[in-house]
Phi, psi and omega in degrees: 000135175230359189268099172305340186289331169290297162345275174306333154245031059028300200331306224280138183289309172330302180295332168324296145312325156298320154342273196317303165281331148312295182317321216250286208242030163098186162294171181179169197297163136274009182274318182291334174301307211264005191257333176287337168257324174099020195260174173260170185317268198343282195331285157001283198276335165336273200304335170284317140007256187297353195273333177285292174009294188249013180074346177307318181242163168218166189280118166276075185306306205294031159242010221241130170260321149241188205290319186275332127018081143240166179245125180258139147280177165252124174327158182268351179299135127344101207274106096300141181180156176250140163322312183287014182269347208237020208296151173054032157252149193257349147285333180292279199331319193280313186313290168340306193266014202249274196322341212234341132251045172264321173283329205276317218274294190301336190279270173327316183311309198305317186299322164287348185249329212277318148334345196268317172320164151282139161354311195294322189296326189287342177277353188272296187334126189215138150248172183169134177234151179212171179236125164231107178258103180275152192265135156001287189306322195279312208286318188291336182287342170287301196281020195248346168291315183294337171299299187307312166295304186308320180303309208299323163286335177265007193240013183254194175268092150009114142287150180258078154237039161085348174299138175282143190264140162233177167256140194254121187257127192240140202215142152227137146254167176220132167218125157311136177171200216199157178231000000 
């Protein structure tokens, strides 16, 4: 992504979150969109507006049973991007800290919820943090493995072998710093 504008609207949690459900459960109306979010139609159909706009989502018409019908996808590109992609624009920076409590956000749910889980699901859900001293070349070779594994797992075919499956929110940062 290089366009801050596509950036700035992705930003907004709603629409972020319509991201998020298109992405997990495929297309779908804005009545449904909007019985999944708790939001009313209009806000909704508002908010797919600008998500077109900016190329994120597009109109599935051949899915549409009449006219007044319509169905939104999540564009199919990979949404990546960096601040530095953006300098001394002021939208990368807020978009950043948007993003990074959206993660935040879902991480606290699991913690307010996880009781609620069976014993196996609370042993598998794992953090983990490590220290590495990486090169430029080495952190981008990291993350270009890490993509590849998160895709391989949210882009594959569901096996039917009788394991119960939940949806799993999977988050990395690499960052520079110090302890």
């Amino acid at each position: 992504m290089r366009d801050s504008k596509v950036l700035a609207a992705m930003s907004h949690p709603l629409r972020r979150r319509l991201l998020d459900i298109l992405r997990v459960d495929g297309p779908s109306t804005v009545s449904v969109l909007a019985d999944r979010t708790g939001q009313a139609v209009g806000n909704i159909s508002h908010h797919l507006k600008v998500l077109a706009a900016s190329e994120l989502v597009e109109e599935v018409p051949e899915l549409a049973r009449d006219r007044r019908e319509r169905w939104w996808r999540r564009s199919p590109e990979v949404l990546s991007w960096s601040a530095s992609d953006f300098p001394d624009d002021p939208v990368a920076a807020a978009a950043e800290s948007l993003v990074l409590d959206r993660q935040t956000a879902l991480v606290r749910q699991w913690f307010a919820e996880r009781d609620g889980y069976p014993e196996a699901w609370r042993r598998a859900a794992f953090t983990t943090d490590h220290w590495a001293r990486l090169s430029v070349t080495e952190l981008a070779e990291l993350e270009e493995k890490i993509f590849a594994l998160f895709a391989s797992l949210a882009d594959r075919e569901v096996p039917d072998d009788g394991q119960e499956r939940k949806l799993v929110f999977l988050t990395v940062r690499a960052v520079p710093g110090r302890p």
